[in-house]
N, CA, C and O atoms as a GROMACS GRO file, in nm:
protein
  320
    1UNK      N    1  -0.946   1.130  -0.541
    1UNK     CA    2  -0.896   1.054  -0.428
    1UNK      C    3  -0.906   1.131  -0.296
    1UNK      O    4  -0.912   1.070  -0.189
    2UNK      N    5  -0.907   1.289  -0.306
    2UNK     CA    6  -0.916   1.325  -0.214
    2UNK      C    7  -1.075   1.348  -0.150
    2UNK      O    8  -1.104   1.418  -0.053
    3UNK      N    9  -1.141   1.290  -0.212
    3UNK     CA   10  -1.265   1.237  -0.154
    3UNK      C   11  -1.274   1.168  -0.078
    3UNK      O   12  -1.368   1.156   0.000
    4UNK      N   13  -1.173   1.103  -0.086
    4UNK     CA   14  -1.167   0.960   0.012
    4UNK      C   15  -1.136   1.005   0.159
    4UNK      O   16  -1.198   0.925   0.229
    5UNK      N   17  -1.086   1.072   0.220
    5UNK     CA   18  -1.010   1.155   0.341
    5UNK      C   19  -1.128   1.254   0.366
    5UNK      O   20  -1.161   1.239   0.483
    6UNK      N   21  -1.197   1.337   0.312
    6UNK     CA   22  -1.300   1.417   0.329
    6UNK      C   23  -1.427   1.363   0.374
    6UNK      O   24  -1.521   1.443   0.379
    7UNK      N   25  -1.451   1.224   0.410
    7UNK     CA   26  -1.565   1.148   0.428
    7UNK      C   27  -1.510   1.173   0.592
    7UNK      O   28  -1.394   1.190   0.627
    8UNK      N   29  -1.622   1.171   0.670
    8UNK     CA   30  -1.612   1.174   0.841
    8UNK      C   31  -1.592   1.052   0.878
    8UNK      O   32  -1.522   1.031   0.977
    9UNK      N   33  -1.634   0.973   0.824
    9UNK     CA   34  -1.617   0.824   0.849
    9UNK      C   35  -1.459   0.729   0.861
    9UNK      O   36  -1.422   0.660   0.956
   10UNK      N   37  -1.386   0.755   0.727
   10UNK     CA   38  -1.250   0.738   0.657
   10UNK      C   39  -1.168   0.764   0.777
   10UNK      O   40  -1.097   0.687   0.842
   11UNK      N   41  -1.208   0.954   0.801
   11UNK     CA   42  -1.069   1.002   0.930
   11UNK      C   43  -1.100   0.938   1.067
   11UNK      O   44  -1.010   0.927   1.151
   12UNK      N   45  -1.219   0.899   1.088
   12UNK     CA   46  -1.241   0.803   1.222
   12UNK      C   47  -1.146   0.694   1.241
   12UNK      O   48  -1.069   0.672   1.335
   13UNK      N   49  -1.170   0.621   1.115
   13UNK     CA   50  -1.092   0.478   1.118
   13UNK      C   51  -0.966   0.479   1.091
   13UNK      O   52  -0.899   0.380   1.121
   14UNK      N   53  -0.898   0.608   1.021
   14UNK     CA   54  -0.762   0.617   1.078
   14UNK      C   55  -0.720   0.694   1.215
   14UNK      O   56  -0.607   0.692   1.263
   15UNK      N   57  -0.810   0.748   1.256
   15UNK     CA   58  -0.746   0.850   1.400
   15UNK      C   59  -0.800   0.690   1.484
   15UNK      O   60  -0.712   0.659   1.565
   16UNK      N   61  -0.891   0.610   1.482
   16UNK     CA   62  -0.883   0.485   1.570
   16UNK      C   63  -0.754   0.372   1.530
   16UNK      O   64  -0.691   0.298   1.606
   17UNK      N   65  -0.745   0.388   1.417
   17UNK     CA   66  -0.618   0.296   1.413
   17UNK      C   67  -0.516   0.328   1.460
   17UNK      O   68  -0.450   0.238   1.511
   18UNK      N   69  -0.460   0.474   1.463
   18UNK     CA   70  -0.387   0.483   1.522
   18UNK      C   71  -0.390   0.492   1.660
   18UNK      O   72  -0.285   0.491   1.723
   19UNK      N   73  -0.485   0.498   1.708
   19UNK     CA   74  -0.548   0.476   1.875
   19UNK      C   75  -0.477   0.367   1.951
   19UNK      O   76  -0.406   0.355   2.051
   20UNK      N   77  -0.554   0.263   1.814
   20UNK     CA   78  -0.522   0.162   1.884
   20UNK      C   79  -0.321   0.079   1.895
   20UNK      O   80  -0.259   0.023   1.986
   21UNK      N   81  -0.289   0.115   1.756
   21UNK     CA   82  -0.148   0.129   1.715
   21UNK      C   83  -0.085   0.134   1.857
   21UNK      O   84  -0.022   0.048   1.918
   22UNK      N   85  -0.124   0.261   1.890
   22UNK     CA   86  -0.055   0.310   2.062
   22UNK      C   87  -0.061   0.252   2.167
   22UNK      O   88   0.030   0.262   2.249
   23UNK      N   89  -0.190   0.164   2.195
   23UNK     CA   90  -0.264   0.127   2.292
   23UNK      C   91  -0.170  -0.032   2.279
   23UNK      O   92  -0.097  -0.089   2.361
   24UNK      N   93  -0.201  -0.059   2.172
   24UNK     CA   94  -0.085  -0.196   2.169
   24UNK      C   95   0.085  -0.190   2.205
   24UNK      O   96   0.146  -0.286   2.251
   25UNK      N   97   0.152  -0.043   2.170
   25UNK     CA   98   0.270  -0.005   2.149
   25UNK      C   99   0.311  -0.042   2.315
   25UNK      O  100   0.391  -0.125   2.358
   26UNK      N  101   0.196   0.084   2.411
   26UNK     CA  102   0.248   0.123   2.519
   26UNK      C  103   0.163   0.028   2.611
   26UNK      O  104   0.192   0.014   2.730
   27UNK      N  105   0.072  -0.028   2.560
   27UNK     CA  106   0.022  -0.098   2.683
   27UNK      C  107  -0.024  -0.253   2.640
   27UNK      O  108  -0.134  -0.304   2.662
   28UNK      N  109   0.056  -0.295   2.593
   28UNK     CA  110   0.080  -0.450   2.558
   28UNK      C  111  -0.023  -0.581   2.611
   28UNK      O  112  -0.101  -0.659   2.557
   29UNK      N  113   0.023  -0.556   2.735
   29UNK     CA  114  -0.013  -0.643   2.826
   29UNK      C  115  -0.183  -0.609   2.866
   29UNK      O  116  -0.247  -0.706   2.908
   30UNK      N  117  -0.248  -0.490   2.854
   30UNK     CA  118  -0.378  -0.459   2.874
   30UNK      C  119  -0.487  -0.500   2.712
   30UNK      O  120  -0.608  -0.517   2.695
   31UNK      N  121  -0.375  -0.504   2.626
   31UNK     CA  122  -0.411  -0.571   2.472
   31UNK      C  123  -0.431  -0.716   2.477
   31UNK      O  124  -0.534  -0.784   2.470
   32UNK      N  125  -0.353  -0.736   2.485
   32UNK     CA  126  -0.390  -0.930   2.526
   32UNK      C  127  -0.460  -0.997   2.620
   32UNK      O  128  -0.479  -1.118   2.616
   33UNK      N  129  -0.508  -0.910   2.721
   33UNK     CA  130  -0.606  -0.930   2.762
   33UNK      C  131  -0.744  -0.892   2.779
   33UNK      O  132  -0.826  -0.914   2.868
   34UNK      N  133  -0.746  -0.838   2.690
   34UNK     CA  134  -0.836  -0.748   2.628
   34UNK      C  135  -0.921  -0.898   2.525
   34UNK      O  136  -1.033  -0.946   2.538
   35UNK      N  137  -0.818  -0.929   2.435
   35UNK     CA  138  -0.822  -1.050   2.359
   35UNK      C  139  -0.863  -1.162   2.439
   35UNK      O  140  -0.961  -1.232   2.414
   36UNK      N  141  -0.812  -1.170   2.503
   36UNK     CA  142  -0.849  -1.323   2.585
   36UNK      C  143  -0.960  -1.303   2.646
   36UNK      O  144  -1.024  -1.408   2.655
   37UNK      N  145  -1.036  -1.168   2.715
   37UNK     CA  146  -1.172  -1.210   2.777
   37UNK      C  147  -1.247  -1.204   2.636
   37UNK      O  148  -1.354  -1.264   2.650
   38UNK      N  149  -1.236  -1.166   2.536
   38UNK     CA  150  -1.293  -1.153   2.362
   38UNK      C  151  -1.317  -1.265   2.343
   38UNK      O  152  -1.432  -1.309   2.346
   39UNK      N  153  -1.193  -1.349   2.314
   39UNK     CA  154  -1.213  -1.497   2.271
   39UNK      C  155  -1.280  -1.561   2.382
   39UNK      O  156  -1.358  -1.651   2.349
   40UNK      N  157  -1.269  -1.533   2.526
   40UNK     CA  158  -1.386  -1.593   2.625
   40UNK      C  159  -1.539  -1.598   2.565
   40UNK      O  160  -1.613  -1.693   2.539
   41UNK      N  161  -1.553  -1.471   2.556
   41UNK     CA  162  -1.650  -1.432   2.567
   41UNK      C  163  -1.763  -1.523   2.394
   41UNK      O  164  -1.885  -1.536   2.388
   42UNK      N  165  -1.667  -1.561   2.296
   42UNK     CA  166  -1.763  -1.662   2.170
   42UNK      C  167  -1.677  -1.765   2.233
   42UNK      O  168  -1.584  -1.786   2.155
   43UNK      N  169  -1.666  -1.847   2.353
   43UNK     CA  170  -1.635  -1.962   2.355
   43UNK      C  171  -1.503  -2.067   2.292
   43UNK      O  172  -1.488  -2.187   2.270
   44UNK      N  173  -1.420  -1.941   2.280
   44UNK     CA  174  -1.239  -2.014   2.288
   44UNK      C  175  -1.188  -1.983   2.400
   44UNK      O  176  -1.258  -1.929   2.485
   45UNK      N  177  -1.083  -2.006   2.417
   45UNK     CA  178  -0.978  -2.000   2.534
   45UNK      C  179  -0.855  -2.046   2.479
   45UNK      O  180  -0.827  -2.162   2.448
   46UNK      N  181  -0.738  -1.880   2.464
   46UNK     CA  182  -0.650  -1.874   2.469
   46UNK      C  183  -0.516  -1.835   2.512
   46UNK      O  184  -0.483  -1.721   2.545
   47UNK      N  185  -0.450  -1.929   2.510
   47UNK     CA  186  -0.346  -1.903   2.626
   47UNK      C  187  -0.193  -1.835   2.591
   47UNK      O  188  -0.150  -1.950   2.584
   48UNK      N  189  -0.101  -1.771   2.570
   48UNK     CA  190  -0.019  -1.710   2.524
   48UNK      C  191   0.118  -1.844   2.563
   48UNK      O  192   0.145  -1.874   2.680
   49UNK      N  193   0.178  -1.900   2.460
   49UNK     CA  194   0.275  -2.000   2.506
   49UNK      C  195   0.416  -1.954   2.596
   49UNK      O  196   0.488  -2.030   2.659
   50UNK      N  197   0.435  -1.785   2.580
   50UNK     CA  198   0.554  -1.711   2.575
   50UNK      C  199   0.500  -1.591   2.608
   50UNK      O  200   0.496  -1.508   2.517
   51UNK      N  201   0.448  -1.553   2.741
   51UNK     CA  202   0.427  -1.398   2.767
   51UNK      C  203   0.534  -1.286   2.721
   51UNK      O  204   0.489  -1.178   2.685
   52UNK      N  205   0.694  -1.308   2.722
   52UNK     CA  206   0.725  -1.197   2.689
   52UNK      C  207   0.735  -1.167   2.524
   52UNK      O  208   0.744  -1.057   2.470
   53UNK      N  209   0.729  -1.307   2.460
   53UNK     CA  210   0.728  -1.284   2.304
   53UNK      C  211   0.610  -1.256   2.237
   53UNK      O  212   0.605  -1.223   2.118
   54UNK      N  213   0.508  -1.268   2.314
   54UNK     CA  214   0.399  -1.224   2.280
   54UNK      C  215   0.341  -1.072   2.316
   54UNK      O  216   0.244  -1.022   2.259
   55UNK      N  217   0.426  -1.000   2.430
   55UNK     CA  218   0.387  -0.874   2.445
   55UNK      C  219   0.520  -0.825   2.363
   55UNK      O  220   0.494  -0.716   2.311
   56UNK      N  221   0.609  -0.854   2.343
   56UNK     CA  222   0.711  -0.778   2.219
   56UNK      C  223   0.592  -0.802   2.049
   56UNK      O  224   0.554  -0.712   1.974
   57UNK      N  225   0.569  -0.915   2.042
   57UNK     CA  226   0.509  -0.910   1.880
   57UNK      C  227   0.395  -0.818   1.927
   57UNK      O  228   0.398  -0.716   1.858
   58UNK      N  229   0.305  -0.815   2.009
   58UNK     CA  230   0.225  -0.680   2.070
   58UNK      C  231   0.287  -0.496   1.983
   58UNK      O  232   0.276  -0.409   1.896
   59UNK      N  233   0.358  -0.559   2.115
   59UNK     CA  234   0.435  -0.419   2.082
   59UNK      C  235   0.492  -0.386   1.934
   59UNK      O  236   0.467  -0.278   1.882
   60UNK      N  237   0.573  -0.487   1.868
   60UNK     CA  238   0.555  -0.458   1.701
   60UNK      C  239   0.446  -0.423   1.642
   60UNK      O  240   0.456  -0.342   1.550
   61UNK      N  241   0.328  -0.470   1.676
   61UNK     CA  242   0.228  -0.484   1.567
   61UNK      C  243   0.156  -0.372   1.605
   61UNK      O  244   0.050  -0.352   1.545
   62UNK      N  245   0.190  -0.294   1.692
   62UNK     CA  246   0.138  -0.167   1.724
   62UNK      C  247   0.230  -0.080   1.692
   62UNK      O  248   0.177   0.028   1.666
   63UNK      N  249   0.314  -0.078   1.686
   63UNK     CA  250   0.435   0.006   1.615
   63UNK      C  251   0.356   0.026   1.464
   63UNK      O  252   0.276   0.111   1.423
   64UNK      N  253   0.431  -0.119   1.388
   64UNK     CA  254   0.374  -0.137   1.266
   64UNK      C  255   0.275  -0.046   1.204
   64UNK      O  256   0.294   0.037   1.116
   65UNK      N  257   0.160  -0.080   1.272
   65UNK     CA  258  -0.004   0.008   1.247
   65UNK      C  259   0.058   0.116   1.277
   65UNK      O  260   0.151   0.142   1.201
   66UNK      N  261   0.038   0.197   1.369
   66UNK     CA  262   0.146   0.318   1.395
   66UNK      C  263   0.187   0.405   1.331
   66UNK      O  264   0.158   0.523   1.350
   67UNK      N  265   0.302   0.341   1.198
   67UNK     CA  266   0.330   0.360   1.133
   67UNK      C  267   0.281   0.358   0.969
   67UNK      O  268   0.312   0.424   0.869
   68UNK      N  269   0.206   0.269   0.992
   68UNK     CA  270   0.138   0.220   0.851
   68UNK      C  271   0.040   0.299   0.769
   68UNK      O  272   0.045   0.329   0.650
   69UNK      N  273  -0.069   0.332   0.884
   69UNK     CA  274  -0.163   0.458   0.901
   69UNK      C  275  -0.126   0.568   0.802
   69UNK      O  276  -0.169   0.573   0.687
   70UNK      N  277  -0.025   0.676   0.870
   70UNK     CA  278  -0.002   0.799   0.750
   70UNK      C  279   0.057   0.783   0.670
   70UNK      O  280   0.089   0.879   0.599
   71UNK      N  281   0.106   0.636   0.638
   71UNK     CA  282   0.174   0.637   0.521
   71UNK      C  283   0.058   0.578   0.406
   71UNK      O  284   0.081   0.574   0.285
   72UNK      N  285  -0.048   0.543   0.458
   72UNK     CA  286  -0.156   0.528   0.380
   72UNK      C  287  -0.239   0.606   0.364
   72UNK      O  288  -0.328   0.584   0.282
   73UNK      N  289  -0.235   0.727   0.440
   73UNK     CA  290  -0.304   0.848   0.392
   73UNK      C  291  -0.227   0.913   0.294
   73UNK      O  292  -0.273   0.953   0.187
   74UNK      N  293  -0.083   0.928   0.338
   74UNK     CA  294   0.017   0.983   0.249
   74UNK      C  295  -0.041   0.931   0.070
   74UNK      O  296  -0.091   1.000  -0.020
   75UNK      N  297   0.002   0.747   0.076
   75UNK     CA  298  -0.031   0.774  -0.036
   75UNK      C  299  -0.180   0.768  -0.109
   75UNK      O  300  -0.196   0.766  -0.231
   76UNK      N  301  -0.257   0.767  -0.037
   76UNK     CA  302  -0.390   0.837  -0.091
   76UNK      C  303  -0.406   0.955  -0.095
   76UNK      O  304  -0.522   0.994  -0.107
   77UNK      N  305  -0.297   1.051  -0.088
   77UNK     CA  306  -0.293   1.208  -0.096
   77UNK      C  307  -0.212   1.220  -0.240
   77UNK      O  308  -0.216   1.328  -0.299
   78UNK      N  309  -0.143   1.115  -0.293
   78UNK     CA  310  -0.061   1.158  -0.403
   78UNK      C  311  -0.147   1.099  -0.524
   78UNK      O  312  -0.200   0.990  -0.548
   79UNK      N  313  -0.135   1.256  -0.609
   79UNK     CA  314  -0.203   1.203  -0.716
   79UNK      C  315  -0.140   1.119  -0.812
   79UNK      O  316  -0.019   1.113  -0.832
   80UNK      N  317  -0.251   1.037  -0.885
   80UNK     CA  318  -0.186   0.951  -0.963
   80UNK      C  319  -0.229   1.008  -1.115
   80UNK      O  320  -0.187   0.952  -1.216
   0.00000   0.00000   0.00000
């Protein structure tokens, strides 16, 4: 298992998850719109019904990841 963490690839996509974890945590509002020129850009358009409940679930779901991250390395570090 600890093959899995030793790949260059693996520690990318957790040192970016947690990147981004942060980027949602502390900067909410630059996340959702980030999203909205995204969904512009293949031809949706979306509109947030509740700006501040939508930069709080932001801000959870970057917490969340955040958190989620080393606890998924954690347990891909414990042997089974």
């Amino acid at each position: 298992m600890i093959g899995i963490l030793s790949c260059p690839f693996s520690i990318l996509i957790y040192l970016s998850s947690i990147a981004v974890g942060l980027a949602m945590f502390f900067k909410p509002a630059t996340v959702i719109e980030f999203q909205r020129r995204f969904y512009k850009m293949i031809n949706w358009h979306i509109e947030p019904i509740s700006m501040p409940k939508e930069i709080r679930n932001t801000k959870l779901m970057g917490l969340f990841l955040v958190l989620a991250t080393p606890l998924a390395i954690i347990y891909l570090l414990i042997p089974r």
